[in-house]
ZALUM-928211 format. One record per residue (C-alpha): residue number from 1; residue in one letter; chain; y, x, z. Coordinates in nm, 3 decimals. Layout:
<pts>
n; res; chain; yy; xx; zz
NUM; A; A; Y; X; Z .
...
</pts>
This chain:
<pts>
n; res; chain; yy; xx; zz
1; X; A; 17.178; 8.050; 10.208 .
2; X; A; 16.910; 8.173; 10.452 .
3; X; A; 16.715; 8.011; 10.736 .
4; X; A; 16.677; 8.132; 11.082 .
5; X; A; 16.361; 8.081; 11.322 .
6; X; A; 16.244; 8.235; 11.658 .
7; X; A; 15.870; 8.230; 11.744 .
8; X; A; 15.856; 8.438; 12.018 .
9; X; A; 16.107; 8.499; 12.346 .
10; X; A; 16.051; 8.723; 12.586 .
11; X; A; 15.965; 8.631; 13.002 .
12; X; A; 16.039; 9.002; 13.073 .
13; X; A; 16.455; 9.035; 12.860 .
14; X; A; 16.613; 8.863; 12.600 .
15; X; A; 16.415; 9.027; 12.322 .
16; X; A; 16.281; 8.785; 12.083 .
17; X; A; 16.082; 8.804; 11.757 .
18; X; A; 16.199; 8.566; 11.441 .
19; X; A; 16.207; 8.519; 11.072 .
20; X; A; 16.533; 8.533; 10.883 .
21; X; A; 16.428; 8.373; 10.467 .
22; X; A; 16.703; 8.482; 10.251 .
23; X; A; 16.636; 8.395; 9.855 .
24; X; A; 16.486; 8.754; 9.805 .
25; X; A; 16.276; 8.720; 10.116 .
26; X; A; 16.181; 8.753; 10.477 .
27; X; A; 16.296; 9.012; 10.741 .
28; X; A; 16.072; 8.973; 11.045 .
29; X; A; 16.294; 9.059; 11.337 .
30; X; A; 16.396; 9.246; 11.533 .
31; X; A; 16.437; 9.461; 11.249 .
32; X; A; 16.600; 9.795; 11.116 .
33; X; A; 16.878; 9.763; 10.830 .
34; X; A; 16.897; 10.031; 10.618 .
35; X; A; 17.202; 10.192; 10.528 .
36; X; A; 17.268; 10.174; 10.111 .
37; X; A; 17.666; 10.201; 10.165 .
38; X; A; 17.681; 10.318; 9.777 .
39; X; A; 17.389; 10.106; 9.658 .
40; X; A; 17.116; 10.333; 9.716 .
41; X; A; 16.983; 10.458; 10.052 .
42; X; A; 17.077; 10.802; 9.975 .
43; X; A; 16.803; 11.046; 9.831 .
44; X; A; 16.545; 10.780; 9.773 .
45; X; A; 16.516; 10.505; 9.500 .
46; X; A; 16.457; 10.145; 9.626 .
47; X; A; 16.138; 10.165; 9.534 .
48; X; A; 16.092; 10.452; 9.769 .
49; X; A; 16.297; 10.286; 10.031 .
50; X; A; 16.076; 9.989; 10.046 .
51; X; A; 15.793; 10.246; 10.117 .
52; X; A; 15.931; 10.333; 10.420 .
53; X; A; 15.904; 10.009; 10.617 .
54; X; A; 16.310; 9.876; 10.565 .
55; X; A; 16.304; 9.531; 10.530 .
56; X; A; 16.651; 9.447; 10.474 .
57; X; A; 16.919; 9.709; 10.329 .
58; X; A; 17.327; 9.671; 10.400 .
59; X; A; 17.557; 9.798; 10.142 .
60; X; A; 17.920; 9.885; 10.171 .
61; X; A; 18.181; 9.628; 10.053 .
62; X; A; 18.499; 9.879; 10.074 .
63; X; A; 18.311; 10.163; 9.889 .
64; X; A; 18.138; 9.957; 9.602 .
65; X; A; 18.487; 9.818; 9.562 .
66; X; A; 18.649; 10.165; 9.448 .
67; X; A; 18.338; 10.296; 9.280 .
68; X; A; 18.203; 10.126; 9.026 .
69; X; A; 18.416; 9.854; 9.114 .
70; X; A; 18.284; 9.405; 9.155 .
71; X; A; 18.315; 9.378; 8.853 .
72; X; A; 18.077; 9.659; 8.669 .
73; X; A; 17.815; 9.506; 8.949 .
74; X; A; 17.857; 9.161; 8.829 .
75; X; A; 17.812; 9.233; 8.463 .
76; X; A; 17.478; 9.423; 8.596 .
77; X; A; 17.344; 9.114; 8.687 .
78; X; A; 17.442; 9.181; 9.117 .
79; X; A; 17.335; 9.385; 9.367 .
80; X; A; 17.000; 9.316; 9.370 .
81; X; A; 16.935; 9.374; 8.973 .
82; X; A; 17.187; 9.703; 9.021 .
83; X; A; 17.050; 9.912; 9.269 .
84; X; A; 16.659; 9.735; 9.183 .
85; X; A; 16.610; 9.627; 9.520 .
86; X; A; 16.420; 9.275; 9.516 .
87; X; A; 16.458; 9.252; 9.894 .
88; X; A; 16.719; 9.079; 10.135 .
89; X; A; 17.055; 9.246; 10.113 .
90; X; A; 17.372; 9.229; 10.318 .
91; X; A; 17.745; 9.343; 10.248 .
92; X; A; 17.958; 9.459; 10.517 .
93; X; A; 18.324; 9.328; 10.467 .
94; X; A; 18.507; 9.629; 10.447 .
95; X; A; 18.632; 9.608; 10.838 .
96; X; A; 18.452; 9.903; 10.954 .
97; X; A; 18.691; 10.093; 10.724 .
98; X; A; 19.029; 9.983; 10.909 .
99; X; A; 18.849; 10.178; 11.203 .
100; X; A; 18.647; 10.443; 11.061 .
101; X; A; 18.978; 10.529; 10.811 .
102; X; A; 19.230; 10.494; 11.029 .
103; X; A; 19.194; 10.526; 11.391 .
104; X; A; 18.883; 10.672; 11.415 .
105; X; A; 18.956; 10.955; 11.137 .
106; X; A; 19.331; 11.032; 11.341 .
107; X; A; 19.147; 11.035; 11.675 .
108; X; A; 18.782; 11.180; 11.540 .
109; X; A; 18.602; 10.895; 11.716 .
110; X; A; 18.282; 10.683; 11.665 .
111; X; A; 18.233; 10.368; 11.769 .
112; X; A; 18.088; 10.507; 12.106 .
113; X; A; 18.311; 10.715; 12.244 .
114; X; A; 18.115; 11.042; 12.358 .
115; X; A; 18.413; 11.244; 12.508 .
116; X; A; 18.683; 11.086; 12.720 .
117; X; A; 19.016; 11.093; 12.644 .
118; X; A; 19.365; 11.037; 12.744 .
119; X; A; 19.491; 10.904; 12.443 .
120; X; A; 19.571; 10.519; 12.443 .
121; X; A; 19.614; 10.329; 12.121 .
122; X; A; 19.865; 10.064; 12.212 .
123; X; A; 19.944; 9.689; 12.064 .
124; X; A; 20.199; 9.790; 11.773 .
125; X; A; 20.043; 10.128; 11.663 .
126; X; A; 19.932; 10.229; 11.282 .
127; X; A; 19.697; 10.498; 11.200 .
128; X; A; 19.878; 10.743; 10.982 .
129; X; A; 19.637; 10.689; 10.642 .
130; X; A; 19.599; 10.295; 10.663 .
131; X; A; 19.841; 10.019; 10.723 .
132; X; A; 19.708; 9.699; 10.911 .
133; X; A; 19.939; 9.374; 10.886 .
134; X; A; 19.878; 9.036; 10.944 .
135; X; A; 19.740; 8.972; 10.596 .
136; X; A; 19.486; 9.251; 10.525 .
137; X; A; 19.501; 9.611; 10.491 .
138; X; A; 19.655; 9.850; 10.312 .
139; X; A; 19.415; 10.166; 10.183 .
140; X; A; 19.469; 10.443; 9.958 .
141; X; A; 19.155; 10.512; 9.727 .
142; X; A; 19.017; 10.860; 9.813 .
143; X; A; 18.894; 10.867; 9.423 .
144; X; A; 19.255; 10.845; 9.305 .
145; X; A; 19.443; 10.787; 9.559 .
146; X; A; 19.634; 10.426; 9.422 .
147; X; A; 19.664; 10.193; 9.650 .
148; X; A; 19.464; 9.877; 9.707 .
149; X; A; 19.463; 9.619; 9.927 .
150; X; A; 19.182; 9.381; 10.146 .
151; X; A; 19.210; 9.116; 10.324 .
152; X; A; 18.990; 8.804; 10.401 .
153; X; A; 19.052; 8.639; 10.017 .
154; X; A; 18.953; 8.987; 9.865 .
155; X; A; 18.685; 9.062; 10.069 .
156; X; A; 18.508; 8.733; 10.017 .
157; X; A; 18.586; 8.797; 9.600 .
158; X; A; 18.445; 9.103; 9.610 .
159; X; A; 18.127; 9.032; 9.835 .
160; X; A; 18.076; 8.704; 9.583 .
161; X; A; 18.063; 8.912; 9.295 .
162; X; A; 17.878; 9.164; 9.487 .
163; X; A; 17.631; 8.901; 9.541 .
164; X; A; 17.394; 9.016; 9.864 .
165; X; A; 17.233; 8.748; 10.047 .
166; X; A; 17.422; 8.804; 10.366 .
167; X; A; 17.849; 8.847; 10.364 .
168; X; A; 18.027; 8.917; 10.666 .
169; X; A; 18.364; 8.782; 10.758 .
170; X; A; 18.657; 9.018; 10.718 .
171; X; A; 18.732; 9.146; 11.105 .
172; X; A; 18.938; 9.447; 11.225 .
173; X; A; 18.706; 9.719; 11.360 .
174; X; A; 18.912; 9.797; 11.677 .
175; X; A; 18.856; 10.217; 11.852 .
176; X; A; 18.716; 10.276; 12.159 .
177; X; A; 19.073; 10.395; 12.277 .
178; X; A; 19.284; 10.103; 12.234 .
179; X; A; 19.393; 9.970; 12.493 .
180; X; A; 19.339; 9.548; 12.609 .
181; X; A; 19.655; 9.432; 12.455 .
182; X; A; 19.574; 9.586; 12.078 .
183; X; A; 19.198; 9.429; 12.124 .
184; X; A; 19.381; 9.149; 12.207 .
185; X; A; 19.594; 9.124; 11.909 .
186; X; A; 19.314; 9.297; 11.700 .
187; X; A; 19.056; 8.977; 11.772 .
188; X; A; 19.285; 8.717; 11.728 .
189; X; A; 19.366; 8.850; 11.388 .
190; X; A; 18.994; 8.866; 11.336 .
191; X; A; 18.974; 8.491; 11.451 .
192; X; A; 19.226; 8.368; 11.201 .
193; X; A; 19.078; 8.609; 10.923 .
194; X; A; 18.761; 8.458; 11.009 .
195; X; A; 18.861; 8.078; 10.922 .
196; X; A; 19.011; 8.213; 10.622 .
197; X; A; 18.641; 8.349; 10.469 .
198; X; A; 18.535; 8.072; 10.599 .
199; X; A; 18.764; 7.854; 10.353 .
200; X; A; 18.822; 8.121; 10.066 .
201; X; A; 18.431; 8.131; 10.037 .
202; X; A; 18.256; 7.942; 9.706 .
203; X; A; 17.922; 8.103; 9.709 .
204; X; A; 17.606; 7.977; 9.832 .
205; X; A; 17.570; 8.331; 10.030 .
206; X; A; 17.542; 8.341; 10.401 .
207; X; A; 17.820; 8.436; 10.637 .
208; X; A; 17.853; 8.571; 10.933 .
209; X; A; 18.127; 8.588; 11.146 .
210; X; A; 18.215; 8.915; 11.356 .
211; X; A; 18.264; 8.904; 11.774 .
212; X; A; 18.497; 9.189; 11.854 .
213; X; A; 18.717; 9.189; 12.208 .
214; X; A; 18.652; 9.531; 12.284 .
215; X; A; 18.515; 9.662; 12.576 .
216; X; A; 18.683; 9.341; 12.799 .
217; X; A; 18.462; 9.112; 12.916 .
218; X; A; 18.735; 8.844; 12.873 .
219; X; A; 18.768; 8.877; 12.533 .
220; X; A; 18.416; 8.935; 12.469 .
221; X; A; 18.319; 8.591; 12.549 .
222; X; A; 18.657; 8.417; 12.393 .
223; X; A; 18.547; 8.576; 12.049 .
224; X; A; 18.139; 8.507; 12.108 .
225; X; A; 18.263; 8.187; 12.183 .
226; X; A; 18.503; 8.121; 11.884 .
227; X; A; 18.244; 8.250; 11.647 .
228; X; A; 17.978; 7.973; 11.782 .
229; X; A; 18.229; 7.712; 11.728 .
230; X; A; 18.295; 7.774; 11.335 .
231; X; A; 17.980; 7.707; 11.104 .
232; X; A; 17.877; 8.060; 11.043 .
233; X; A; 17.513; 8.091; 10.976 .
234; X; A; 17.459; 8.427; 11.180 .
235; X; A; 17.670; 8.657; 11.366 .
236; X; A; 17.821; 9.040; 11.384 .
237; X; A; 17.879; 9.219; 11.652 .
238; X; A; 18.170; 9.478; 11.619 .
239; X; A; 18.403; 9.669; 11.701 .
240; X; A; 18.353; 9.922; 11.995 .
241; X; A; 18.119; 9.988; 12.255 .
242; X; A; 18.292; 10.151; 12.533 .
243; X; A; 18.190; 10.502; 12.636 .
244; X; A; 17.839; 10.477; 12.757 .
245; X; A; 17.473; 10.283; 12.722 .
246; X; A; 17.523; 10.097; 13.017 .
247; X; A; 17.861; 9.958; 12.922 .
248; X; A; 17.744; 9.887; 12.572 .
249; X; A; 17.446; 9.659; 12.703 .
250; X; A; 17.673; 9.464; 12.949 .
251; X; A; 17.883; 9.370; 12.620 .
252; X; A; 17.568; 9.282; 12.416 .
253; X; A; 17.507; 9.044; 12.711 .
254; X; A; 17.825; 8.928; 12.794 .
255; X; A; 17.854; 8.817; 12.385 .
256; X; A; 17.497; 8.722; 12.288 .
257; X; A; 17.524; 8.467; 12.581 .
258; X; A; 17.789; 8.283; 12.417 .
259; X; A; 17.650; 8.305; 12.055 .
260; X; A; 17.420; 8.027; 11.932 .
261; X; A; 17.049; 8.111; 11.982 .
262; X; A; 16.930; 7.928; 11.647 .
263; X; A; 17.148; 8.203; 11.422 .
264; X; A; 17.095; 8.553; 11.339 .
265; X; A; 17.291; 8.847; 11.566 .
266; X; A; 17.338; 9.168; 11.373 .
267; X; A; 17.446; 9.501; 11.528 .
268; X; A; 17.674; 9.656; 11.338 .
269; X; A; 17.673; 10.034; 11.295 .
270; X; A; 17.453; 10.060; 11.616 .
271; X; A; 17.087; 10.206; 11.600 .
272; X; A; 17.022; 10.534; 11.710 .
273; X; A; 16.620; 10.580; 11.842 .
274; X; A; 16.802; 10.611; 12.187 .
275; X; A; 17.004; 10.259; 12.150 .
276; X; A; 16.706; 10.068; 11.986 .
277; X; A; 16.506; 9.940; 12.275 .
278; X; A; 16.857; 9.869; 12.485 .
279; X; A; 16.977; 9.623; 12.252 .
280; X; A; 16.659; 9.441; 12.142 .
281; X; A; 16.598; 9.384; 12.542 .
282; X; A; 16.944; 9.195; 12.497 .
283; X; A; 16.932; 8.951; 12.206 .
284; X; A; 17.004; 9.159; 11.874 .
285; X; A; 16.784; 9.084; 11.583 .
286; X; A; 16.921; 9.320; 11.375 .
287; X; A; 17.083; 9.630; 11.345 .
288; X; A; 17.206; 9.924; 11.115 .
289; X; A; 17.269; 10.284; 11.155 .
290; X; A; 17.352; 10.617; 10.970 .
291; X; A; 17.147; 10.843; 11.210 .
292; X; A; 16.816; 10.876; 10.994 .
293; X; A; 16.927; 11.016; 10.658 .
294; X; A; 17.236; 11.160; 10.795 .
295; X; A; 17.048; 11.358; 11.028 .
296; X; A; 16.801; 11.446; 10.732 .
297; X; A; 17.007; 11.578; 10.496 .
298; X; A; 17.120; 11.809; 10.789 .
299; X; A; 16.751; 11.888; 10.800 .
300; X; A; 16.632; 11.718; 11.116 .
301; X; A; 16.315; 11.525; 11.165 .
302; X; A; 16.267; 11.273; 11.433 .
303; X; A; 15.905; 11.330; 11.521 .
304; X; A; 15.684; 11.157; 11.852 .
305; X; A; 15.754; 11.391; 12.142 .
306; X; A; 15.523; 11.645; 12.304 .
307; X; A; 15.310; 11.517; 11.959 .
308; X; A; 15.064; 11.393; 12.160 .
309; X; A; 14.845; 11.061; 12.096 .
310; X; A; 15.083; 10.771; 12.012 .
311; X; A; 14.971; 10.451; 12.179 .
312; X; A; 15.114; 10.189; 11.943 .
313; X; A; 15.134; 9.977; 12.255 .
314; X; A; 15.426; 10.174; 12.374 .
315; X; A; 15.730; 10.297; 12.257 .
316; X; A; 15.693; 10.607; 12.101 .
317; X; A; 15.917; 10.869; 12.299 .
318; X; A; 16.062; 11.108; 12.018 .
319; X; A; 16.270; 11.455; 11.982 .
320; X; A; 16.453; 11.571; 11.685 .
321; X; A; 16.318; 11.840; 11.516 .
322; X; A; 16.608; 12.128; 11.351 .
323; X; A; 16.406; 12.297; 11.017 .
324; X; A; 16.677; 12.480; 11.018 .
325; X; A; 16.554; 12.717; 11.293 .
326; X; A; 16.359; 13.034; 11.171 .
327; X; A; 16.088; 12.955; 11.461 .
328; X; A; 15.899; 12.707; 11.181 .
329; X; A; 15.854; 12.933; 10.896 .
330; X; A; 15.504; 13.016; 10.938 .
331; X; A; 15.430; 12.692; 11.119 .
332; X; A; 15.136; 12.562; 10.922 .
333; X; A; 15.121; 12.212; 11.089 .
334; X; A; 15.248; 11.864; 10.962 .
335; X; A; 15.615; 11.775; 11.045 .
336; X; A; 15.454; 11.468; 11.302 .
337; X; A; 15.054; 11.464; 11.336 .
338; X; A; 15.099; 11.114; 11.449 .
339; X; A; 15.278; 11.032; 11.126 .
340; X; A; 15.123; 10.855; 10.858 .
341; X; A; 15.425; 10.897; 10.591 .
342; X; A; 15.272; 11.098; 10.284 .
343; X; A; 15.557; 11.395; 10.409 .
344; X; A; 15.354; 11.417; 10.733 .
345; X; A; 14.990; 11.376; 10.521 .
346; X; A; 15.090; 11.640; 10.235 .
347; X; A; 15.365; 11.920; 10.408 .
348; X; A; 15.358; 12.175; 10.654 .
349; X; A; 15.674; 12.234; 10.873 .
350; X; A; 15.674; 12.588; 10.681 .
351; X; A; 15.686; 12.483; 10.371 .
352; X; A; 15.997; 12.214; 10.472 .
353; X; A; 16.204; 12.524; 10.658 .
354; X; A; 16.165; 12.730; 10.345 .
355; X; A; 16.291; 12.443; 10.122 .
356; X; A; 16.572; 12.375; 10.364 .
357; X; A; 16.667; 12.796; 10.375 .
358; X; A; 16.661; 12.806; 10.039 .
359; X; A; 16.937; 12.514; 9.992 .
360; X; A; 16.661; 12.249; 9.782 .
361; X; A; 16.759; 11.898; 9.733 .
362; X; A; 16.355; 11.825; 9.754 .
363; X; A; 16.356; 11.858; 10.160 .
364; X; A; 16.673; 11.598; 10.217 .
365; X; A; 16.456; 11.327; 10.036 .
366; X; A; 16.138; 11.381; 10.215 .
367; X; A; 16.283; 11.429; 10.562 .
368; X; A; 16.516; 11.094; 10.456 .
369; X; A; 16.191; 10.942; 10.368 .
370; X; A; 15.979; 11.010; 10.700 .
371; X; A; 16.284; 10.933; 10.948 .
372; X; A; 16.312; 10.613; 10.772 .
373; X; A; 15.905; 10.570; 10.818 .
374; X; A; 15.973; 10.692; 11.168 .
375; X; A; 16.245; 10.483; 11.291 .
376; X; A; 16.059; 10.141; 11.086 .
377; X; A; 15.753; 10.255; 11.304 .
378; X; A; 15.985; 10.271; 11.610 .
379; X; A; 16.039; 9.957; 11.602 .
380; X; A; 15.696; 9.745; 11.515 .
381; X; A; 15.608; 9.910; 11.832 .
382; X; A; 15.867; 9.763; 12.007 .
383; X; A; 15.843; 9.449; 11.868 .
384; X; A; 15.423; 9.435; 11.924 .
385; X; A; 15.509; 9.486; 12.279 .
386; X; A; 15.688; 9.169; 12.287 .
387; X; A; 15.412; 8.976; 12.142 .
388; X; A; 15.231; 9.139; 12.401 .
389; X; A; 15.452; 9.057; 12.665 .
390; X; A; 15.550; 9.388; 12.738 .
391; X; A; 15.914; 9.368; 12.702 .
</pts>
């Protein structure tokens, strides 16, 4: 089980500064989740990952499932022992796959959509590689390809065995183009998956339960509000976020106002440098994103813009940096001169560009390594403004 407290609120937003004690530690919040989705952030070790600032890591429930299987993770003594990682951990439940596998791969859409569209997913509709029923979900394995099956009985089994200190409910990850009656549908489902964790559950772990509704206020608030009434010891937020910043805050508010302020709100799949500040000014305590190493092993650096003097007072304003480009291969200064990662303290840029030209694995670990540094460091100075009173 964990424990929850809040030691700090904001006069200025919602932002607030806690403790979450899980039985592998403390994550001081608002914090930065890491992304393990195979058990391992990829490119580092854990040992490495801790380096970088990540408190907490999040591993993927669905994945873990197909490859190596519960099972082989169990007999290795859990997660934790696995993947050597003696820090909180959290499992996802597997529901960001009904989206991300289905809708989202027919459509090519995040959770965000960036382009609009005319398409409409309507109440009744099935994505053409994943069948969603009132039970569960139907999958094909993309090892090879035999069919399996999760719903909220097998995703708590296979999150128990899995054995993180944090389990979320089972919910269905609705797309940014469906339309109010599938959210509709969608997070009721979610609502009656939920009480069935809820009841299917034997561990000690802690579970959260996951608000979806869409992009409808409406809704919003009847899930916020049916997740506060079940005994849940944090909270999710899922599903979409509309098409824009502005729309995605007014949902964080229109939810975290319902949720109890004496749990734990995660963000889930939300956490780009641009998002960060936006939703710790609402409520969210933590949050989890791809955007760091995904971005890195594409060879792009997030480094403090116009690299001039960082006042750790104030958010750091950042750029990506692209290796890639020919411009930095006789540019004989550190990826980020404000950076204190030892990939800012020991490389030039010229060095990192020729390792990236020359297709190396070397660069996509050290650029993984300082955007995780970077985005960690992102947010301490966020979060030492609040305790300043500056947000």
């Amino acid at each position: 089980m964990i424990t929850f407290s809040v030691f700090k609120k904001s006069k200025k937003s919602n932002a607030r500064i806690g403790v979450i004690k899980t039985p592998h530690g403390e994550v001081e919040t608002p914090a930065f989740v890491g992304v393990a989705t195979q058990a391992t952030i990829k490119t580092l070790t854990s040992a490495e990952a801790l380096q970088t600032g990540l408190q907490a890591l999040i591993a993927n429930t669905y994945h873990l499932h197909i490859r190596p299987g519960e099972d082989t993770v169990k007999k290795n003594g859990g997660l934790h022992t696995f993947m050597q990682w003696d820090r909180p951990l959290m499992t996802d439940s597997g529901g960001f796959q009904v989206f991300s596998l289905g809708f989202g791969k027919d459509y090519g859409t995040g959770k965000i959509l960036k382009k609009r569209s005319d398409a409409v997913i309507q109440k009744g509709a099935q994505p053409q590689k994943v069948k969603i029923t009132e039970d569960g979900v139907e999958f094909r394995s993309y090892v090879d390809g035999s069919k399996l099956f999760l719903g909220p009985k097998e995703s708590m089994r296979i999150q128990e065995k899995l054995g993180a200190d944090i389990i979320l409910a089972f919910d269905e990850c609705t797309s940014p183009l469906a339309d109010y009656e599938y959210n509709k549908h969608a997070m009721e489902k979610t609502h009656r998956w939920a009480d069935m964790c809820i009841k299917a559950k034997q561990s000690k772990q802690a579970l959260y339960g996951i608000v979806q509704g869409g992009k409808h206020k409406d809704l919003r608030q009847e899930s916020a509000h049916f997740m506060a009434s079940r005994e849940f010891q944090g909270y999710g937020i899922g599903g979409e976020f509309g098409d824009n910043k502005s729309i995605m805050q007014k949902m964080l508010r229109w939810t975290l106002a319902e949720l109890q302020e004496n749990k734990p709100r995660h963000l889930l799949g939300i956490g780009h440098l641009s998002d960060i500040e936006l939703v710790i000014k609402e409520g969210v305590d933590t949050f989890d994103c791809i955007a760091p190493t995904h971005y890195a092993r594409h060879g792009y650096a997030f480094i403090s813009k116009g690299q001039g003097t960082r006042k750790k007072e104030k958010a750091a304003e950042f750029e990506k940096l692209d290796l890639n480009n020919k411009k930095y291969k006789n540019d004989l200064g550190s990826l980020d001169k404000n950076c204190e990662c030892f990939v800012c303290n020991t490389y030039t840029r010229s060095y990192l560009h020729h390792l990236i030209r020359a297709y190396e694995i070397t660069p996509l670990r050290l650029l993984t390594f300082h955007n995780l540094h970077f985005f960690n460091e992102y947010v301490d100075n966020i979060k030492n403004r609040i305790k300043k009173g500056d947000v």
